[in-house]
C-alpha positions in Angstrom: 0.0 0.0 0.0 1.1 3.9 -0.9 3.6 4.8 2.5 1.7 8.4 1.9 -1.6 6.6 3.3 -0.3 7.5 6.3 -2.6 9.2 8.5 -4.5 8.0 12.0 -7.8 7.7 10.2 -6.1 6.1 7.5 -4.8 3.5 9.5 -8.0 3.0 11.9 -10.1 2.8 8.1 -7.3 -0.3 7.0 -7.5 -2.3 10.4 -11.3 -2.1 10.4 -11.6 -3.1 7.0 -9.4 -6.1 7.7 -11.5 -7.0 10.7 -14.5 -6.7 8.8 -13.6 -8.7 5.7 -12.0 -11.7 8.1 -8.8 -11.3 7.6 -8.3 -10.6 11.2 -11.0 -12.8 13.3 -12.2 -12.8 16.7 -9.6 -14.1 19.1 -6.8 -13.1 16.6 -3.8 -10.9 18.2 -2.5 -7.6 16.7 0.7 -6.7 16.6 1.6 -3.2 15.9 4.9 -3.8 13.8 2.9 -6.8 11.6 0.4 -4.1 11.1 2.5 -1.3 9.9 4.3 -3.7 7.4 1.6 -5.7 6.0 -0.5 -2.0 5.7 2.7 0.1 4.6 1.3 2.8 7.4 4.0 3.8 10.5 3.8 2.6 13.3 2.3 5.9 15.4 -0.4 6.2 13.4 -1.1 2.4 14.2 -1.0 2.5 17.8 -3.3 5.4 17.7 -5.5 3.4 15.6 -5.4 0.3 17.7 -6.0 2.6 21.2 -8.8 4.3 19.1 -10.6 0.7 18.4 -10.1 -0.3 22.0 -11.9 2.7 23.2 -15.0 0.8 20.7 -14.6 -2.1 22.4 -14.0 -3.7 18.9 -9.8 -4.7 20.2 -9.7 -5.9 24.1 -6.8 -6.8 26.0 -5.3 -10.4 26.5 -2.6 -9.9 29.0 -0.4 -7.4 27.4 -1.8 -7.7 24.3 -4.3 -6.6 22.2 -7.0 -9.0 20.3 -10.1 -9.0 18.3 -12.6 -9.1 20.0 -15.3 -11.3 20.0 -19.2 -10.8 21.2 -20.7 -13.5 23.7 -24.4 -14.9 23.4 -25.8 -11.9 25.5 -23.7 -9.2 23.4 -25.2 -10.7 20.0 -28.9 -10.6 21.3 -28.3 -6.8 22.2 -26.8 -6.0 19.2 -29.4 -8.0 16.9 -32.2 -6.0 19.1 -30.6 -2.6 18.5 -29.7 -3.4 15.2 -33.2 -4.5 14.3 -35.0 -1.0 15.6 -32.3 1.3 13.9 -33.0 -0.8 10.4 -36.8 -0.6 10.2 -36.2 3.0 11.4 -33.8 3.9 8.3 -36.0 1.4 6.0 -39.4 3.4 6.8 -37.2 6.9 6.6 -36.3 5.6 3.0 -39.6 5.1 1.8 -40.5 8.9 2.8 -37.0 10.4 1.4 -35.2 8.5 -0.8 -34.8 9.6 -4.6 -36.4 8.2 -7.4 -32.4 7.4 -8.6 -31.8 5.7 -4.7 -34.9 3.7 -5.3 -33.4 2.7 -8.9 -29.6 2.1 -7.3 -31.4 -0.4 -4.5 -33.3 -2.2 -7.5 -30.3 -2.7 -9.4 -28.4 -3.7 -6.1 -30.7 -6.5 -5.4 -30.9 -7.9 -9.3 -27.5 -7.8 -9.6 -27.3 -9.7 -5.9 -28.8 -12.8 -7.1 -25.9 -13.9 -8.9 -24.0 -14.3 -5.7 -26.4 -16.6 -3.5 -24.2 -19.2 -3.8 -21.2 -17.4 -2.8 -21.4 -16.3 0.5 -18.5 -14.5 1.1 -19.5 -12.4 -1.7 -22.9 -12.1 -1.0 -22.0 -10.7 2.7 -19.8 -7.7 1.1 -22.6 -6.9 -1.0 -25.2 -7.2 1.8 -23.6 -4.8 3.5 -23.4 -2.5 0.9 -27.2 -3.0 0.1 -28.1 -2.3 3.6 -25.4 1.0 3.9 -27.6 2.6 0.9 -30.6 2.0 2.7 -28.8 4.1 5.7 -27.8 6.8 3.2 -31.8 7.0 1.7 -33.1 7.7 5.1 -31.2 11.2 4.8 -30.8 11.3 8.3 -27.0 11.6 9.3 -27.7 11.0 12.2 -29.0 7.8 12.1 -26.2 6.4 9.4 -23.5 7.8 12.5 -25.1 5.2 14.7 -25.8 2.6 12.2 -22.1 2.6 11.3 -21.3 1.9 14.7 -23.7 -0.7 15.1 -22.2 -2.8 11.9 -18.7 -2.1 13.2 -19.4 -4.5 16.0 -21.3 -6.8 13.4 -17.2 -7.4 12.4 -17.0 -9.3 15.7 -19.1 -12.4 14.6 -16.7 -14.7 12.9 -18.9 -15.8 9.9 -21.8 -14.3 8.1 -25.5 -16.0 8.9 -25.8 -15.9 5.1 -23.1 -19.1 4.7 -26.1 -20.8 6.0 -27.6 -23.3 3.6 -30.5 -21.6 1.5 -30.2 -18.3 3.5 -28.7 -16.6 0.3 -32.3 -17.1 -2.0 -34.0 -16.0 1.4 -32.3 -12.7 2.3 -32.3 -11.9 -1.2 -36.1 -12.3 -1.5 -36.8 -10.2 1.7 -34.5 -7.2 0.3 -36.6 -7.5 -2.6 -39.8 -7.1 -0.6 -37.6 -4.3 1.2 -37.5 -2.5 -2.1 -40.4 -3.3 -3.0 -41.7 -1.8 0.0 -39.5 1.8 -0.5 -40.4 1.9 -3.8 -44.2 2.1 -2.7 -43.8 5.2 -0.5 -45.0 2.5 2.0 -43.3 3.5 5.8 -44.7 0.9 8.0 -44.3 -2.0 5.6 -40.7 -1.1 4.6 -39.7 -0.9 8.3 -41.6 -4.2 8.8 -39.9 -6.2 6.1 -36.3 -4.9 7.5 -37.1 -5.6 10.8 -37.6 -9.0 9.8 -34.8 -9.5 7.6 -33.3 -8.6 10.7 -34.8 -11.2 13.1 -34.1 -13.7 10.4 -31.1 -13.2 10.0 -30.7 -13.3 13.4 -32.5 -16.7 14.2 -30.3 -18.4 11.2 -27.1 -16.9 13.4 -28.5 -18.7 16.5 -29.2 -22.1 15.0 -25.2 -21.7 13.6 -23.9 -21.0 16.9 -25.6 -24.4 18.6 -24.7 -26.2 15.5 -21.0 -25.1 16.0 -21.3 -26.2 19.7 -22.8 -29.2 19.0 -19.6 -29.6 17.0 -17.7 -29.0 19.7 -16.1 -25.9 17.8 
């Protein structure tokens, strides 16, 4: 990477990417020097980036170092619940504000979505790009500031509810009904449908999680 990229929100915006595409997982240990080579950012500005993400409780400490973090059964069901409220809030916001062109940018999100369902990984980045247009259509900025921070800690779950067999075809049809919903002028329904993408998404996490300890994993 450029050595110019060099700055403190450069290198918070690298190590939260990182985190957030899996290449650093839950449990996984950062080390300051390994960061500054493998991001080609100095070191300063990648402490300040790692105190800065400790603060967020997204880094925690493990003895005298730092790791990712990772969210317990309790932590997920608050962050699901919050999540959950906040979506159907920007989904219904949408439907009043967004622009005939965000309406046609969501439309074209989801078609072009349905040629990943069997690839989750893939799927998941475009997910969350679906869902951070969404945010921006509710032209609220206030509301985006806290939904950032809300998928931020979404980072801290290992894998993606839509690796799930058949979740791909599902999630896909509820953001069309999502859309659909926008596209309507329809509040209440659009902030319905993403509130339930929401509690399906997160009942498909919670059936993963007792299949994994069932697993012993």
């Amino acid at each position: 990477m450029n050595q110019s990229r060099n700055t403190q929100k450069d290198a918070y915006s690298l190590i939260l990417e990182a985190i957030d595409v899996g290449v650093y997982k839950p449990g996984d240990r950062l080390v300051e020097s390994d960061l500054a080579e493998r991001l080609g950012v100095s070191r300063t500005p990648i402490r300040e980036a790692l105190q800065r993400l400790e603060t967020q409780s997204l880094l925690e400490r493990d003895g005298r170092s730092l790791i990712v973090a990772s969210l317990d059964h309790n932590q997920m069901a608050e962050l699901y619940m919050v999540r959950r409220e906040l979506e159907g809030l920007a989904a219904g916001l949408a439907a009043r504000h967004a622009t005939e062109e965000e309406v046609r940018v969501l439309k074209d999100m989801v078609r072009e979505d349905d040629a990943l369902v069997d690839k989750p990984a893939d799927l998941a980045k475009a997910n969350r790009r679906f869902h951070e247009q969404i945010h921006l259509a509710s032209h609220n900025r206030y509301l985006v500031q806290q939904l950032n921070l809300v998928h931020r800690s979404m980072a801290l779950m290992a894998t993606t509810s839509l690796a799930a067999e058949g979740r791909g075809e599902i999630a896909q049809a509820e953001h069309k009904k999502i859309v659909a919903a926008i596209e309507a002028r329809d509040e209440k329904a659009a902030g319905q449908a993403l509130k339930d993408h929401i509690s399906v998404a997160f009942m498909t996490r919670l059936k993963q999680d007792a299949g994994d300890r069932g697993q012993g994993r």
